[in-house]
TILO-572570 format. One line per field, with one value per residue: residue number from 1; residue in one letter; x, y, z of N, C-alpha, C, O in turn. Coordinates in steps of 0.02 Angstrom, whole numbers, padded with zeros to 5 digits, m for minus. Last residue first. Example, Ala and Ser with C-alpha at 12.3 -4.5 7.8 and 13.67 -1.06 7.14 Angstrom:
2
mimi <- 2,1;
dodren <- s,a;
n_X <- 00642,00660;
n_Y <- m00112,m00284;
n_Z <- 00354,00390;
ca_X <- 00684,00615;
ca_Y <- m00053,m00225;
ca_Z <- 00357,00390;
c_X <- 00645,00660;
c_Y <- 00002,m00165;
c_Z <- 00394,00390;
o_X <- 00670,00712;
o_Y <- 00057,m00166;
o_Z <- 00402,00423;
END
This chain:
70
mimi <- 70,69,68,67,66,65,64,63,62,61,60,59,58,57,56,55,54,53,52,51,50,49,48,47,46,45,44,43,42,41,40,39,38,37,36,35,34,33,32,31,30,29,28,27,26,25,24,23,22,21,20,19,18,17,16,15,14,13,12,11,10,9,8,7,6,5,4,3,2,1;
dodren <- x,x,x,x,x,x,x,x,x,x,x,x,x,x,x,x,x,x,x,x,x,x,x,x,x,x,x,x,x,x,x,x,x,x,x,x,x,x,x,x,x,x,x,x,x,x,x,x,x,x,x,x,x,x,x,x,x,x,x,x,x,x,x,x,x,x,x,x,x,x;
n_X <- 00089,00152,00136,00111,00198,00182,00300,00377,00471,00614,00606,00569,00616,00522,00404,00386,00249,00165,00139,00166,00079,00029,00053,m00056,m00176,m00233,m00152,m00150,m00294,m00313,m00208,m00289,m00402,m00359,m00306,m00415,m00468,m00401,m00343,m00506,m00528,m00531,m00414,m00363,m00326,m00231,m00115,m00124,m00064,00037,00120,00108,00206,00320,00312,00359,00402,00299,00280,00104,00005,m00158,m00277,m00361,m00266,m00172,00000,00167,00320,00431;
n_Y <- 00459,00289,00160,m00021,m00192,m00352,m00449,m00593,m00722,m00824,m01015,m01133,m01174,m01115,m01182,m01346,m01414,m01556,m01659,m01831,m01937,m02096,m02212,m02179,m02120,m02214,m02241,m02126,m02108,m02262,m02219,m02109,m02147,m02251,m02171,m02104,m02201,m02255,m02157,m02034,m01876,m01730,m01670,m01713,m01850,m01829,m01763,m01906,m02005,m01932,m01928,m02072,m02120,m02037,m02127,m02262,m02265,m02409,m02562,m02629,m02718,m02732,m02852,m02944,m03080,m03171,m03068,m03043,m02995,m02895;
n_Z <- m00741,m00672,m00765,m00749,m00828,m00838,m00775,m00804,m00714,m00734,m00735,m00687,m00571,m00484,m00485,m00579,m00625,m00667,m00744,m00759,m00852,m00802,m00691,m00585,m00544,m00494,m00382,m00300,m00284,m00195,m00074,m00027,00025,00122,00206,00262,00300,00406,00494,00494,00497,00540,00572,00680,00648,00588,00659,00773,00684,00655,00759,00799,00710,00757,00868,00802,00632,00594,00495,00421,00361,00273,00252,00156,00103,00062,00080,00074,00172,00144;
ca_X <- 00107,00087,00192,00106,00197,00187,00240,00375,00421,00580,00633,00531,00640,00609,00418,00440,00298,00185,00157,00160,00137,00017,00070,00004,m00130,m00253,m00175,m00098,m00253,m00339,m00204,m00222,m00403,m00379,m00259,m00334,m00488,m00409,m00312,m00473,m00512,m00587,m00441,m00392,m00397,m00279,m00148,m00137,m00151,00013,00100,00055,00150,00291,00336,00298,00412,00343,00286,00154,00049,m00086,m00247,m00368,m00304,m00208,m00057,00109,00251,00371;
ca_Y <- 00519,00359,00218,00042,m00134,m00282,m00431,m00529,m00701,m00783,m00962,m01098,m01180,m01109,m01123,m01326,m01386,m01498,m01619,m01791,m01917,m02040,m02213,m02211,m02072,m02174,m02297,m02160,m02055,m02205,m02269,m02101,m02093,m02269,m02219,m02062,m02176,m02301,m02174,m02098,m01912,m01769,m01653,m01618,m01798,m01867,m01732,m01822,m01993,m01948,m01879,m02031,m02136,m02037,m02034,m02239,m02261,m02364,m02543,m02585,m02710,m02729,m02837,m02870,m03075,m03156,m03126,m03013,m03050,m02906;
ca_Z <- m00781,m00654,m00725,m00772,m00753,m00863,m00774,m00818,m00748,m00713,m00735,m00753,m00640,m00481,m00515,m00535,m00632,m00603,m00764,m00698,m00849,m00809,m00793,m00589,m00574,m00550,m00426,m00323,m00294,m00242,m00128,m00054,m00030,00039,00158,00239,00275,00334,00454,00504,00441,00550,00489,00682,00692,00548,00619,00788,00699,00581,00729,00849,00705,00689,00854,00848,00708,00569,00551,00404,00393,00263,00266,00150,00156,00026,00095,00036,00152,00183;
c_X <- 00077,00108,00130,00146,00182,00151,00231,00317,00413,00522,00614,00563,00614,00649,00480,00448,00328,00242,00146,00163,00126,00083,00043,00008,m00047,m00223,m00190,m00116,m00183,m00332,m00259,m00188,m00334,m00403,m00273,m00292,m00449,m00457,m00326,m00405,m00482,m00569,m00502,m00418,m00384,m00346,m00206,m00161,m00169,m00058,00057,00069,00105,00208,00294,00279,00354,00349,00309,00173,00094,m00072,m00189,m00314,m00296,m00294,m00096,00061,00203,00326;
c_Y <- 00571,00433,00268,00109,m00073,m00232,m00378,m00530,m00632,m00763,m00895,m01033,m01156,m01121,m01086,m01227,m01345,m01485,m01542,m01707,m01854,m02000,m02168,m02230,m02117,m02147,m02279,m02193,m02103,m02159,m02252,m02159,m02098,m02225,m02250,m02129,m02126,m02272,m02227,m02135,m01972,m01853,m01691,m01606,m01747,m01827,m01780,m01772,m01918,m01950,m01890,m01967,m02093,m02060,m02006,m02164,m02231,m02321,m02466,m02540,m02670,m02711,m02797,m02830,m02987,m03114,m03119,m03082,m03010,m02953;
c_Z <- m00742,m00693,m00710,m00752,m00798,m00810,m00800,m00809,m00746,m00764,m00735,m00768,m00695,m00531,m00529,m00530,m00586,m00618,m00716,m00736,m00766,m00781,m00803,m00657,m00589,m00577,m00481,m00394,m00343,m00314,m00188,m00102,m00045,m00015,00100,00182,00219,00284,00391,00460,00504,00512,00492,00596,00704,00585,00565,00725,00728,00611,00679,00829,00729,00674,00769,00865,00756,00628,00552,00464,00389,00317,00235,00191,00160,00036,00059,00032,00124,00144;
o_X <- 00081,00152,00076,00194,00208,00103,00277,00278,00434,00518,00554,00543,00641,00702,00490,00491,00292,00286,00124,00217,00074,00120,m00005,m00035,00006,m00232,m00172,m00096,m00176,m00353,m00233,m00152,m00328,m00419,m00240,m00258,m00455,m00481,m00288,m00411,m00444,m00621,m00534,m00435,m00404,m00392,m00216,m00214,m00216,m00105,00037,00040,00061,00165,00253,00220,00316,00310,00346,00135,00133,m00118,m00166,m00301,m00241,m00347,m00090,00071,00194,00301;
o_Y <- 00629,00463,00276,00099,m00060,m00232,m00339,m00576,m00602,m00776,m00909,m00999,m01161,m01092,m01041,m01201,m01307,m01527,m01488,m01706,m01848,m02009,m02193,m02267,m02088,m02140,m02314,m02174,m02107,m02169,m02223,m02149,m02081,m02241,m02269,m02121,m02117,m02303,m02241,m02142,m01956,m01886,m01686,m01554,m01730,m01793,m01761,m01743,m01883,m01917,m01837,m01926,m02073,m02030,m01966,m02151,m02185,m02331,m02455,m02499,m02680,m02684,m02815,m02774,m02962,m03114,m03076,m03132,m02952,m02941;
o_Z <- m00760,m00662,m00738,m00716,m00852,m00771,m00788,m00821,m00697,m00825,m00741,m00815,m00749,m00543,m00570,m00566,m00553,m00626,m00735,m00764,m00733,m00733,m00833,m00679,m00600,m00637,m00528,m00448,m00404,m00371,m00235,m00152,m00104,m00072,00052,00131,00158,00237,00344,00399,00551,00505,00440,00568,00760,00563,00508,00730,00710,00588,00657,00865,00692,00642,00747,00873,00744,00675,00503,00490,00342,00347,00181,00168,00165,00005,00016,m00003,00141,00088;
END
């Protein structure tokens, strides 16, 4: 895809898709260029930063200490 020099971006994607993405944009009150530049944002800042979310499935199990009733 062409890259101008003009604020614009373009971007085609399926129409189903699309009219789900504005459907849940408005029940959150949120415009899609609004939604997109908190997310570019987000991205941009956090891009060369390590990710450190961890997987709870892999952490493997956890203990809890449990009492008994005497």
């Amino acid at each position: 895809m062409p890259v101008g020099p003009s604020g614009r971006i373009v971007v085609e994607i399926d129409p189903e898709t699309k009219e789900e993405l504005y459907s849940a944009l408005r029940a959150e009150g949120l415009t899609l260029k609004e939604w997109f530049l908190s997310n570019v944002e987000v991205y941009l800042s956090q891009r060369g930063q390590l990710n450190l979310q961890f997987d709870r499935d892999l952490a493997g199990p956890t203990t809890h200490a449990t009492t008994t009733d005497t």
